[in-house]
C-alpha positions, 0 to 999 in steps of 0.5 A: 500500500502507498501513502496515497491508498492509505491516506484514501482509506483512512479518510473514508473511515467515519469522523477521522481527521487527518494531521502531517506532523511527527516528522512529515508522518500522515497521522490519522485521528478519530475523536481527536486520538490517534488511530493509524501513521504512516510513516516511521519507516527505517529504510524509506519503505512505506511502514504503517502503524495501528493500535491493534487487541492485545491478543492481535499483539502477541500474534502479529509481533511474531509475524514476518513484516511487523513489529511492536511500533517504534515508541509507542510499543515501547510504552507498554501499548499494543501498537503495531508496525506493518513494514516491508509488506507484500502488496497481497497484505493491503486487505489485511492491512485494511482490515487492521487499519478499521479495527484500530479505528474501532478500538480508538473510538470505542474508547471516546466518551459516550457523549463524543461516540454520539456527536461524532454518530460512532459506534451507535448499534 
C-alpha cells in the first residue's frame, strides 16, 4: 500500500481527521486520538502503524513484516508496525487499519461516540 491508498482509506473511515506532523508522518485521528501513521519507516519503505487487541499483539509481533511500533510499543501499548509488506497484505492491512479505528473510538466518551454518530448499534 502507498501513502496515497492509505491516506484514501483512512479518510473514508467515519469522523477521522487527518494531521502531517511527527516528522512529515500522515497521522490519522478519530475523536481527536490517534488511530493509524504512516510513516516511521527505517529504510524509506512505506511502514504503517495501528493500535491493534492485545491478543492481535502477541500474534502479529511474531509475524514476518511487523513489529511492536517504534515508541509507542515501547510504552507498554499494543501498537503495531506493518513494514516491508507484500502488496497481497493491503486487505489485511485494511482490515487492521478499521479495527484500530474501532478500538480508538470505542474508547471516546459516550457523549463524543454520539456527536461524532460512532459506534451507535
Amino acid at each position: 500500500m502507498t501513502y496515497q491508498q492509505f491516506n484514501e482509506f483512512c479518510r473514508s473511515l467515519a469522523a477521522t481527521t487527518y494531521v502531517n506532523q511527527w516528522g512529515g508522518s500522515h497521522v490519522w485521528k478519530v475523536g481527536g486520538k490517534v488511530f493509524a501513521i504512516g510513516g516511521w519507516a527505517r529504510d524509506g519503505q512505506p511502514a504503517f502503524t495501528f493500535k491493534t487487541s492485545e491478543l492481535n499483539f502477541h500474534f502479529l509481533r511474531e509475524q514476518p513484516g511487523y513489529r511492536p511500533a517504534p515508541y509507542l510499543a515501547a510504552r507498554g501499548m499494543n501498537w503495531i508496525q506493518q513494514y516491508d509488506a507484500p502488496a497481497a497484505d493491503d486487505e489485511e492491512l485494511v482490515y487492521y487499519l478499521t479495527q484500530s479505528h474501532r478500538l480508538v473510538s470505542l474508547g471516546l466518551s459516550k457523549t463524543k461516540q454520539r456527536e461524532l454518530g460512532l459506534n451507535q448499534d
